[in-house]
C-alpha positions in Angstrom: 43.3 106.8 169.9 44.4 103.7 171.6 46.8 105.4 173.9 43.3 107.8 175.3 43.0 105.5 177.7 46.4 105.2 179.7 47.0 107.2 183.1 49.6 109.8 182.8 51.7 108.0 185.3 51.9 105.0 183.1 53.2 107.4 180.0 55.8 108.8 181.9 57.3 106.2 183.6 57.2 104.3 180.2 59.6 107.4 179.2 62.0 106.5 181.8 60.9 109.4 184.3 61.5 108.1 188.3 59.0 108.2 190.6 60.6 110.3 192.8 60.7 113.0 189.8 56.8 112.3 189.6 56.0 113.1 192.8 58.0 116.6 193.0 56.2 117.1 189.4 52.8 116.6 191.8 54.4 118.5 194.1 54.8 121.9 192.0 51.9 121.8 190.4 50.0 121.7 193.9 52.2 124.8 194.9 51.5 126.5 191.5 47.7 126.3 192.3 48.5 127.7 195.6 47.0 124.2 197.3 48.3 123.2 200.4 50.7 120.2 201.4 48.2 117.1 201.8 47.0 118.3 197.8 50.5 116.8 196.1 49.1 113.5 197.6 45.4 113.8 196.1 47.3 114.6 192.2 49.6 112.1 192.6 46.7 109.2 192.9 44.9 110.8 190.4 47.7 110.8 187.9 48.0 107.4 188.9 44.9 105.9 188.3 42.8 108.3 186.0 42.8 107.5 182.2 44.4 110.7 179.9 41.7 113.3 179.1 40.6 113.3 175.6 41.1 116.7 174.1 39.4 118.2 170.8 41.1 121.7 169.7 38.6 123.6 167.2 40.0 127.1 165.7 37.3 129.8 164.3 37.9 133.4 163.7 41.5 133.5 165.0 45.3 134.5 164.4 46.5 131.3 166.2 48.2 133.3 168.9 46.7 131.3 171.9 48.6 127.9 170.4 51.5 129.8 170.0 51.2 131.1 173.9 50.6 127.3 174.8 53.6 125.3 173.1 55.8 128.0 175.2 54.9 126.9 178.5 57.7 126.0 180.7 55.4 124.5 183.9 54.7 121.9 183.4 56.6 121.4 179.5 54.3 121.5 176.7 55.7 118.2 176.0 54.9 116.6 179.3 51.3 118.4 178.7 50.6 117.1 175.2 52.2 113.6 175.2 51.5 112.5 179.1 48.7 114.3 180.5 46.2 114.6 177.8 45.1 113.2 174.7 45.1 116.0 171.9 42.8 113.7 169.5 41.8 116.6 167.2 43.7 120.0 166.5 44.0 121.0 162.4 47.0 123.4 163.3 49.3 121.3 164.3 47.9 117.4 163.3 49.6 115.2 160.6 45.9 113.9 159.6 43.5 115.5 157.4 40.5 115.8 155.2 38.5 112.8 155.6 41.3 111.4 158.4 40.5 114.4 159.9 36.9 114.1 159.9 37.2 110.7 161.2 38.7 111.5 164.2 35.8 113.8 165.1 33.5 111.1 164.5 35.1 108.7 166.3 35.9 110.5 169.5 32.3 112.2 169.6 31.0 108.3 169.9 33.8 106.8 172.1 33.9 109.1 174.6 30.6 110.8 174.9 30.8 113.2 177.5 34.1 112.7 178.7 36.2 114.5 176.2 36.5 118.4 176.5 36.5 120.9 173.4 38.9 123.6 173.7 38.2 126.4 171.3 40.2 129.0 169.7 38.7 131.6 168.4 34.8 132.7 167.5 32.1 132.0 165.6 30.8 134.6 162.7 27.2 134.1 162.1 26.2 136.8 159.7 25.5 135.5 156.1 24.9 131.8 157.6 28.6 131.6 159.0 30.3 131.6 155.6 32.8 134.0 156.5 34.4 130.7 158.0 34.0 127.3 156.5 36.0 124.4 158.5 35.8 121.0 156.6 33.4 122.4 154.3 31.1 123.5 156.7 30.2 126.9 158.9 32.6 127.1 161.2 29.5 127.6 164.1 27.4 124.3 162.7 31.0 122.3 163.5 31.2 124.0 167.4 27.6 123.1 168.0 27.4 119.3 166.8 31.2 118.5 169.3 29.8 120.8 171.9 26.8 118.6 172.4 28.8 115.4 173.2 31.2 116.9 175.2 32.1 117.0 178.9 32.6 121.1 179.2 34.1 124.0 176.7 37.0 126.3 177.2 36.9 128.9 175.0 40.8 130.4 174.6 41.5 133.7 174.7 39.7 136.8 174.4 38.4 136.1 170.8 36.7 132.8 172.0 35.7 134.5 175.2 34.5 138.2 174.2 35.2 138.5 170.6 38.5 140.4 170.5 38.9 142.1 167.1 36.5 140.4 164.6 33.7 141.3 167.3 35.0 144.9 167.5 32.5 147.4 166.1 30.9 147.2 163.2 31.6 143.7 163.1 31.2 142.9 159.6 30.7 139.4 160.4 28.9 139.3 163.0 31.3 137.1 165.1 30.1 136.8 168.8 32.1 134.8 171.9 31.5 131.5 172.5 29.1 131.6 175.1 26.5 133.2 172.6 26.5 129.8 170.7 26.8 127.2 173.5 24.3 127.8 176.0 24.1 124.6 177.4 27.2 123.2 178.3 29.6 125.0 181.0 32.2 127.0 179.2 35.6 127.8 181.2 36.9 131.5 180.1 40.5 132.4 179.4 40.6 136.0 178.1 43.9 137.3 177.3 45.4 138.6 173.8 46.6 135.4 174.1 46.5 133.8 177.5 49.5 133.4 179.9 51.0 130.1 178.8 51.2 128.4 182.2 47.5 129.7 182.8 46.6 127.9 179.5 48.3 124.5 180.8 47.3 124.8 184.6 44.3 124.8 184.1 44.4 121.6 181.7 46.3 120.3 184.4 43.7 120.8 186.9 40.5 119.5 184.8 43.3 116.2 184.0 43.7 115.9 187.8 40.4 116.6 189.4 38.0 115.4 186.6 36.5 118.8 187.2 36.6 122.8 186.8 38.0 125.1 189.0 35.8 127.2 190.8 35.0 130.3 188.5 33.8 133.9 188.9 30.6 135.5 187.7 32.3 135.8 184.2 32.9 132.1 183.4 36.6 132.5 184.4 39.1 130.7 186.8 39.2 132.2 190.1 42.9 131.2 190.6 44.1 133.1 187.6 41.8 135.8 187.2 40.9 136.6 190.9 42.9 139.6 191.3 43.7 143.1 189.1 47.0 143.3 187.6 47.2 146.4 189.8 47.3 144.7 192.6 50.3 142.8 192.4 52.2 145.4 189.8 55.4 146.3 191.3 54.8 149.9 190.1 51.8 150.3 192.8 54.2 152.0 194.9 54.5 154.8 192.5 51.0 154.9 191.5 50.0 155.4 195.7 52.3 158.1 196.0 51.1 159.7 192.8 54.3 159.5 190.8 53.7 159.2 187.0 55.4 158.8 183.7 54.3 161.8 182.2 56.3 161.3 178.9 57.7 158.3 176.8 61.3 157.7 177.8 61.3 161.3 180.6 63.3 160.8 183.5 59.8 159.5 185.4 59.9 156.6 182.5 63.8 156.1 183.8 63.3 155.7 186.8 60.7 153.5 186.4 57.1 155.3 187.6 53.6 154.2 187.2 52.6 154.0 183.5 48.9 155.6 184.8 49.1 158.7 182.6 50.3 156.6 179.6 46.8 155.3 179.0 47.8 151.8 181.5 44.7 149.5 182.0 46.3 147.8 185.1 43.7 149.3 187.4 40.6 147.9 185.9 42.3 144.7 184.1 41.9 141.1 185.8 45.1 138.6 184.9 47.4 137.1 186.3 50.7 138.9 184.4 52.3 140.8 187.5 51.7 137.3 189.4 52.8 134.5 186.8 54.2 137.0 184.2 55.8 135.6 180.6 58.7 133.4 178.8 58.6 131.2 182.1 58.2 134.3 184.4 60.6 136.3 183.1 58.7 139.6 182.7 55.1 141.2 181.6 54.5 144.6 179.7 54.8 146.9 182.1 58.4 145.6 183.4 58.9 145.9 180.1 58.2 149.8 180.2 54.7 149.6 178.1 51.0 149.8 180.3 48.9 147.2 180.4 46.5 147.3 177.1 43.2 145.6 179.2 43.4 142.9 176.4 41.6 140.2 178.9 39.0 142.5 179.4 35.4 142.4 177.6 35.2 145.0 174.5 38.9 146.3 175.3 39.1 147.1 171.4 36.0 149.3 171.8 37.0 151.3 174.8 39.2 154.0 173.1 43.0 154.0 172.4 45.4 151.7 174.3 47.1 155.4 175.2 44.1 157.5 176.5 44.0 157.3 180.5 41.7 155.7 182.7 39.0 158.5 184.1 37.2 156.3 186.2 40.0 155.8 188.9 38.5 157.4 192.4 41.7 156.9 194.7 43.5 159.0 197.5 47.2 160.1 196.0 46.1 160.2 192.3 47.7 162.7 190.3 49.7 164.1 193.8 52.8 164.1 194.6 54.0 163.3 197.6 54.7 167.3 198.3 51.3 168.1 197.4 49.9 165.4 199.7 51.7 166.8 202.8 51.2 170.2 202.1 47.8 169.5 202.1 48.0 166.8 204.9 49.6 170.0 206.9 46.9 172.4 205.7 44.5 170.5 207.0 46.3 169.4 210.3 46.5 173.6 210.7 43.2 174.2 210.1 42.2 172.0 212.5 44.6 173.3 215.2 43.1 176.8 214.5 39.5 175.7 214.7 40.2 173.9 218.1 41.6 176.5 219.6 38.7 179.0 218.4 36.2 176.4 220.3 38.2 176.4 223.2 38.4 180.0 223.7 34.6 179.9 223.0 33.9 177.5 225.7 36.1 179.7 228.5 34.3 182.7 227.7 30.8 181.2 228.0 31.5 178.5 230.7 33.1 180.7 232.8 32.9 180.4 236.2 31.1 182.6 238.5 33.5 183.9 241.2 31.7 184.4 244.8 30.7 187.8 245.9 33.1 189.1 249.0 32.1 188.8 252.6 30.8 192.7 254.0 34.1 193.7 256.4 33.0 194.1 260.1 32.5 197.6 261.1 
C-alpha cells in the first residue's frame, strides 16, 4: 500500500529504465490513442508527477477470461502496467493475501483513498434468491460491488458479462444476473464489451484514466469512443469482397480459399462495434475472421439471444449484396439500355410534335 503513492516515472526509473526509453514509451502510447505530437509531452508530465492509481479488481459471475486477455498484453507490458502504472491493491485471482488479509485490504483502501481509487469489475451480479448464487467473502456477491462502488472514483465493468450479461444473463436466466449498470446507478461506469476484451483495449484504457486522471470520451452506451467508435466491418480487410458481393458460400469451398466475405456464414461484422480488424490479437497478430471464422457479435448487447453464431444477418440493406460482380453489370447495362431506349423514344416524340411549320410558297407570276 505504501508504494500507492509513487509516480510511475519514479517506479521505473528505480528499475533501471532511461529516460530516453520513457519518453518513446510516452510517445507510443500517444500514437496508440491516435493523439497528436504535442500529446507525448502532456503524458510524459503526468507520468512524472501524478501518484500511481489505486486499482480494486472484483470478479462476479465470470470464467476469468478478461484477466486472461489482460496479462497478454504486449503495449504497453502487462508488467509495466501492473508494477509501474497502477496500483492493483485488491484482485482475489491472482493476490497472495486472503481471508481476513484480504478483507483488510478492502477496508483500508475504501478509507485511504476515498474517491480516488477505481473498481474494475469482472463479471455480473445475480440477484435472484438475494444474490446467493454468488457469495464473495461470505457475502452476496452484489452487496460487496455496492459498498466499494460507493467510495470510488468511477467503475469499469470488463467485458460483456460485466457490461450486458453475456451467458449467465442469456434467457431464462436462472439467476437473475443483470450487467453492471443495473446495480450502480450512481457512479459513471466505463464499458468494455467483448467475449473477453482486446488486451491492449483493456490496458489503454487503464493507461489513459492513469494519465489524464479522467475517462475517455464515451458513446451513448457507456463505451470508449476510441475503441468502440467504428464496426468491425469497416476496417475488415474482407470488405472488398463483401462490396462486390462475393461470398463464402461453404466451409472450406474454393470462395473460403480464396479468402471471400464470411457474410453468408452467419458473420456479425456488419452490425458489431470493436476494435479487432483495427488492433486485432496476440500483439496484433490476427482476429477471427483472418483466421477464416465470422465475427460472433460477442461485444454486442444480448449476442447470446440473437440466434446462432451461423445464421446470417437479414437486416443488411446495401448495394452489391448477394451480386456478383456479373450480375451487377448486367444489370448496370440493362438499365444503361433502358434508358438509351426511353431517350430516344422522347426524342422522336418531341420532333414529331415540335415540328416546325415550313412557309407556304410564293404564287408564281403569271
Amino acid at each position: 500500500m505504501g508504494r500507492a503513492t509513487e509516480t510511475f516515472y519514479s517506479v521505473i526509473r528505480r528499475q533501471g529504465i532511461t529516460r530516453r526509453s520513457f519518453h518513446r514509451f510516452c510517445s507510443l502510447t500517444a500514437s496508440s490513442f491516435g493523439l497528436g505530437p504535442l500529446a507525448a509531452s502532456k503524458i510524459a508530465h503526468a507520468l512524472e508527477t501524478k501518484p500511481r492509481m489505486p486499482v480494486i479488481w472484483l470478479h462476479g459471475l465470470e470464467c476469468t477470461c478478461c484477466s486472461e486477455s489482460f496479462i497478454r498484453s504486449a503495449h504497453p507490458l502487462i508488467k509495466d502496467v501492473l508494477l509501474s502504472m497502477i496500483s492493483l491493491d485488491y484482485d482475489d485471482t491472482i493476490m497472495a493475501a486472503a481471508g481476513h488479509q484480504a478483507e483488510a485490504i478492502l477496508e483500508e483502501t475504501r478509507a485511504r483513498h476515498k474517491g480516488r481509487y477505481v473498481l474494475a469489475v469482472e463479471g455480473n451480479a445475480p440477484l435472484n434468491e438475494g444474490g446467493m448464487f454468488c457469495i464473495d467473502g461470505g457475502k452476496p456477491f452484489v452487496e460487496r460491488l455496492r459498498w466499494m462502488a460507493e467510495s470510488s472514483m468511477a467503475v469499469i465493468a470488463w467485458g460483456t458479462c460485466a457490461s450486458w450479461g453475456c451467458v449467465q444473463a442469456a434467457k431464462p436466466n436462472p439467476t437473475g444476473a443483470v450487467p453492471i449498470d443495473k446495480v450502480i446507478t450512481e457512479k459513471p461506469i466505463v464499458k468494455v464489451p467483448g467475449c473477453p476484451p482486446i488486451a491492449e483495449v483493456m490496458t489503454g484504457l487503464v493507461t489513459f484514466i492513469t494519465t489524464f486522471g479522467r475517462l475517455p470520451e464515451l458513446d451513448r452506451q457507456g463505451r470508449p469512443k476510441m475503441f468502440y467508435s467504428e464496426r468491425i466491418h469497416d476496417k475488415c480487410y474482407r470488405r472488398s469482397h463483401f462490396d462486390a458481393g462475393q461470398f463464402v458460400e461453404e466451409w472450406d469451398d474454393e470462395c473460403a480459399r480464396k479468402g471471400y466475405c464470411l457474410y453468408k456464414m452467419g458473420c456479425k461484422g456488419p452490425t458489431t462495434y470493436n476494435a479487432c480488424s483495427a488492433l486485432r490479437w496476440n500483439g496484433g497478430v490476427s482476429f477471427p475472421i483472418q483466421s477464416g471464422h465470422g465475427c460472433l457479435g460477442c461485444s454486442e448487447d444480448g449476442f447470446w439471444d440473437k440466434g446462432s453464431f451461423y445464421d446470417r444477418l437479414t437486416t443488411i440493406q446495401q448495394f452489391g449484396i448477394e451480386k456478383n460482380a456479373d450480375q451487377i453489370g448486367m444489370a448496370a447495362a440493362g438499365v444503361v439500355g433502358l434508358a438509351v431506349a426511353a431517350h430516344a423514344a422522347v426524342t422522336a416524340v418531341k420532333r414529331l410534335t415540335h415540328k416546325p411549320d415550313r412557309a407556304a410558297p410564293k404564287d408564281k407570276p403569271t
